[in-house]
NUVO-474859 format. One record per residue (C-alpha): residue in one letter; x, y, z. Coordinates in steps of 0.05 Angstrom, whole numbers, plus 5000, padded with zeros to 4 digits. Layout:
REM NUVO-474859
aXYZ;...
***
This chain:
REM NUVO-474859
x796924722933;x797725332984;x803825792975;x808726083022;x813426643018;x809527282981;x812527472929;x818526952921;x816626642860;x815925922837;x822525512835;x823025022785;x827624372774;x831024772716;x831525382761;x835724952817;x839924772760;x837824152732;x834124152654;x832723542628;x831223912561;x838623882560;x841523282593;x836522752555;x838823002487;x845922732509;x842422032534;x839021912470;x845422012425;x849721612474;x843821062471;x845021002389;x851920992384;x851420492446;x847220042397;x852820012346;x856619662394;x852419102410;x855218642363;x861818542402;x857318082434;x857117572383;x864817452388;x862917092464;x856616742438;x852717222467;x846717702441;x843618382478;x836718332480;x834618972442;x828719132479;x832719342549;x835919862503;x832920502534;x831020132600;x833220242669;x838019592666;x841819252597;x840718542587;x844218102553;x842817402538;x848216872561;x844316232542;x842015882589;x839816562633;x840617292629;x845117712657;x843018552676;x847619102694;x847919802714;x851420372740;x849020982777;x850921472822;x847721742887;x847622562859;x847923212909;x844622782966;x850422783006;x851023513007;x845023553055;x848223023103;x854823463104;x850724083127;x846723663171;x852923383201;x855324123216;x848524313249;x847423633297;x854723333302;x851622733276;x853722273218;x848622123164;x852521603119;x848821063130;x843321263101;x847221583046;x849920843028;x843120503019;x840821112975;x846720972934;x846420212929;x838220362922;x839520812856;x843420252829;x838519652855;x832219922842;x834120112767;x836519342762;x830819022789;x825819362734;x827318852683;x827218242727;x833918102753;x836017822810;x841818372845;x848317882844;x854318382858;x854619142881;x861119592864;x862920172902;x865520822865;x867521292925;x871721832892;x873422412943;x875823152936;x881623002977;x885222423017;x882322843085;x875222623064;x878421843081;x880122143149;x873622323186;x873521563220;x866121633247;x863921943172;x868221253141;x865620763189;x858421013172;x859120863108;x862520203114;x856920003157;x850820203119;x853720003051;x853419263079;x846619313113;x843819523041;x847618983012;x844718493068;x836618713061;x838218632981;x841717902986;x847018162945;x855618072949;x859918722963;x865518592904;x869919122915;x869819842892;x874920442877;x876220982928;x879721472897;x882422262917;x880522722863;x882923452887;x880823932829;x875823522799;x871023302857;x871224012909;x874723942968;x870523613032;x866123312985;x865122592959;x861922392892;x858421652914;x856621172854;x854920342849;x854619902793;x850619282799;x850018572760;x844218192762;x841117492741;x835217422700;x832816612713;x829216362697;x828616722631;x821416832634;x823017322685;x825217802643;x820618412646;x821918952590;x814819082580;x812818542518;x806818342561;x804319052585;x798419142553;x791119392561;x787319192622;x794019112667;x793719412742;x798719952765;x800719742833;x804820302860;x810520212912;x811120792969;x816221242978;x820021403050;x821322133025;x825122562969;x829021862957;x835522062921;x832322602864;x829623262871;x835423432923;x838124002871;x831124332883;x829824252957;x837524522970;x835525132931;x828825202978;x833225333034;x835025983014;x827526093023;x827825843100;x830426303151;x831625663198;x834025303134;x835424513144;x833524593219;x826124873198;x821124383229;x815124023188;x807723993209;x809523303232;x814723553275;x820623353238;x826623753218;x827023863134;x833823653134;x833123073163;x826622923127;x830122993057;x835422433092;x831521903101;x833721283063;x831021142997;x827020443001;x830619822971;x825019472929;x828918852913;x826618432973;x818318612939;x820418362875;x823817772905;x816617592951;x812317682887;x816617102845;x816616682906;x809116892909;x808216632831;x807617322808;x812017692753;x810518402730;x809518472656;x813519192674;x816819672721;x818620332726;x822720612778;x820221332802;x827221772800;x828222312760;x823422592719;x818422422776;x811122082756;x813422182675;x816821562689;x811521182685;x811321252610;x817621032607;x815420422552;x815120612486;x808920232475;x801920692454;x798520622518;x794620972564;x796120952649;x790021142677;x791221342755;x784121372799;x788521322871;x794021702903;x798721432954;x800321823010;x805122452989;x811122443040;x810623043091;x816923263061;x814823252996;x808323653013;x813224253044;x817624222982;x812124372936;x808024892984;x815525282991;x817425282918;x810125462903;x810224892851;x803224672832;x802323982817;x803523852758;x811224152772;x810523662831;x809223082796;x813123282744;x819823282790;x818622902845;x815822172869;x810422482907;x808921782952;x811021322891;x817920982888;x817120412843;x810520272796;x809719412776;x805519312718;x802118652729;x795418182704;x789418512738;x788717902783;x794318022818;x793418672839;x791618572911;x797318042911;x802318572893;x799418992950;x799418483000;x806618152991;x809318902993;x805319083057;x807618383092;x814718763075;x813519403110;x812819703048;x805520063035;x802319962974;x796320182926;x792619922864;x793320662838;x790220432767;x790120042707;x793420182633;x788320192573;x788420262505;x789420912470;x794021392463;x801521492499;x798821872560;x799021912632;x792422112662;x792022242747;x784822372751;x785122682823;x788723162801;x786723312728;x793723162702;x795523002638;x802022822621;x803322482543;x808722262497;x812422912484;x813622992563;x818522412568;x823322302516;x829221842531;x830021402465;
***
């Protein structure tokens, strides 16, 4: 990792204003009172299935199949696209749609479901937001293309003008989804990850939808700021705008293909930590790197991060990780590729201790580094 900038200093996630230290405190206490609550189910004739608590999606068993759900929101993403809207005159919404359905997709598809239904939560600083008609239609439009490449209905949503509690000019963008686990044995909350699996990682098309806190704080660092070009001749800001990838339509191709991950782990915050997202005492042993994201490579040379900050905060090439029987591997790699999606066996998970080991790089990340339960 070179540096830039003499003198300027490392910038860390915390320092952009984001410390996990003290937001995953909050998750794990809302996660135990959550639990007491799981017996309302019973009244319906319907159970939670324990083992999604602390997962990406909740699952709760209906009978005859399972149903998944989750809410997310899309984060300070949409602040780039407002600058970059002021700099070209164009409108970047589109892209700002999938990367909120994506958040909300991607998190569902970890345990095995199915996407069903998308909500829209669209809650403005001010009716004027509602007004821009080419910023509106942008965001009409890509909202249903993501629903269309994910096979999943538009419900409906809530749209509403918050002046004083979302800032003025700005829009907060959020989606719940349902999903449908079935058949059952589709359900993937990591009971068969075990010790000889391969790690078949999913690439990335950029920043996705975390790590924008830090790379808006690099461009106080950049006299051109958004408008700087990369070495691959793009511009940063519109780099950083590039659409997360929607991973449902892989996860559909491997069931159709006869294969089912034993786990999942969607690369957002908290970058490759994510990966020991299980609670199970295993070690992830990583001997190949996909390709790290031009983007990406900028963000870390800038904010002089080295890369264990990197990998620490960002996806660095990785969007999604499957966790599936050695054997199919290749298959994994294959079905995603035949997608347009590119793919690696990165590695395999072994017995031992909690750990995350990246060889290449001499990284070691282990239990205490991720702690969301």
């Amino acid at each position: 990792m070179t540096s830039n900038a003499a003198g300027a200093g490392t910038i860390s996630y915390e320092q952009a204003g984001v410390n996990y230290d003290l937001i995953d405190p909050l998750k794990v206490a809302a996660q135990r009172a959550a639990a007491a609550t799981a017996g309302h189910l019973a009244g319906h004739g319907f159970t939670e299935v324990k083992a999604s608590r602390g997962e990406s999606a909740y699952v709760v068993d209906v009978g005859p199949f399972y149903l998944a759900s989750i809410v997310e929101c899309l984060g300070s993403k949409a602040l780039v696209a407002d600058e970059m809207g002021k700099l070209t005159g164009r409108s970047y919404y589109a892209g700002i749609a999938q990367d909120t359905i994506a958040m909300a997709v991607n998190d569902l598809i970890t345990v095995g479901a199915t996407p069903l239904v998308v909500q829209a939560y669209w809650a403005a600083g001010g009716s004027d937001w509602f007004g821009d008609a080419q910023r509106a239609q942008a965001l009409v439009e890509g909202w249903k293309k993501a629903c269309d490449t994910c096979g999943v209905a538009w419900g409906g949503g809530e749209t509403p003008a918050l002046a004083g509690i979302v800032e003025g000019g700005r829009i907060d963008l959020a989606a719940s989804c349902t999903g449908i686990i079935q058949p059952k044995e589709r359900l993937s909350v990591g009971d068969r990850l075990g010790a000889g699996d391969a790690i078949v990682l999913l690439a990335s098309s950029g920043i996705h939808a975390n790590g924008l806190s830090l790379a808006r704080k690099l461009v106080e660092r950049l006299p051109q700021g958004y408008m700087t070009p990369l070495a691959d001749g793009s511009l940063y800001g519109e780099a950083l705008l590039a659409p997360t990838v929607l991973y449902s339509p892989v996860t559909e191709a491997l069931e159709r293909a006869g294969v089912r991950p034993h786990y999942c782990a969607n690369v957002t915050g908290h970058g490759w930590r994510k990966l020991l997202r299980h609670p199970a005492q295993l070690t992830y042993r990583i001997d190949a790197l996909p390709r790290v994201p031009e983007v990406l490579r900028f963000i870390q040379q800038h904010a002089q991060q080295d890369d264990r900050e990197a990998y620490s905060t960002l996806n660095m090439g990785a969007g999604f990780a499957l966790f599936v029987d050695a054997a199919d591997g290749q298959k994994c790699v294959d079905v995603a590729r035949g997608l347009g999606i590119e793919a690696v066996v990165a590695g395999r998970v072994e017995a031992g201790p909690k750990q995350l080991l990246i060889e290449p790089l001499g990284i070691r990340f282990g239990d205490d580094d991720l702690q969301l339960r």
